[in-house]
Phi, psi and omega in degrees: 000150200248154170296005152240036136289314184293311199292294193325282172339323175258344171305325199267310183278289208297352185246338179289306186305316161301304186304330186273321172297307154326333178310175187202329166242145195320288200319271221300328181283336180293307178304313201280351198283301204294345190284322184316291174340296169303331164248003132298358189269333182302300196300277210320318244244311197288325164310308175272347178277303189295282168349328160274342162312291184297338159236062011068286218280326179284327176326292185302336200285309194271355174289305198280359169284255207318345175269347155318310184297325162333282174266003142318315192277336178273338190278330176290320205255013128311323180301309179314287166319304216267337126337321190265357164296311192298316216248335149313310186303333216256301168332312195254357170278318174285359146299305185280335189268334182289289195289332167308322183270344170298297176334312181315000000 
């Protein structure tokens, strides 16, 4: 919950209070208790929706962080191959250039 979720909240208790220390009558404390009620059911209902939006949204956020990660990853292990392609090549030329100058 965000701080104006909480300011609802104490708004919403601090107005059941007023309301309750002024009544004079059940019914009337009885009704504003259910009106209170409704509009704590509000914030919280406003509260979880938003809360479920934000995580809807990190959701969509790590699929496409995990399909980056993805070809980030297939791009490392191209990399991987042609370096290790690289370095069989260097290897067997300074194999052949060593007994060539031994040779000599």
């Amino acid at each position: 919950m965000n701080n104006t979720d909480l300011n609802d909240l104490s708004n919403l208790i601090n107005s059941a209070n007023s309301v309750i220390s002024s009544a004079t009558d059940l019914s009337q404390v009885t009704s504003e208790i259910t009106q209170q009620f409704s509009n704590m059911d509000k914030v919280y209902t406003n509260a979880f929706n938003q809360l479920s939006n934000n995580i809807s949204q990190n959701f969509v956020t790590l699929d496409h962080f995990n399909s980056a990660m993805s070809s980030i990853a297939i791009w490392l292990l191209l990399l991987l191959v042609w370096n290790s392609i690289l370095t069989i090549v260097l290897i067997v030329w300074a194999v052949k250039r060593r007994r060539a100058i031994k040779g000599k």
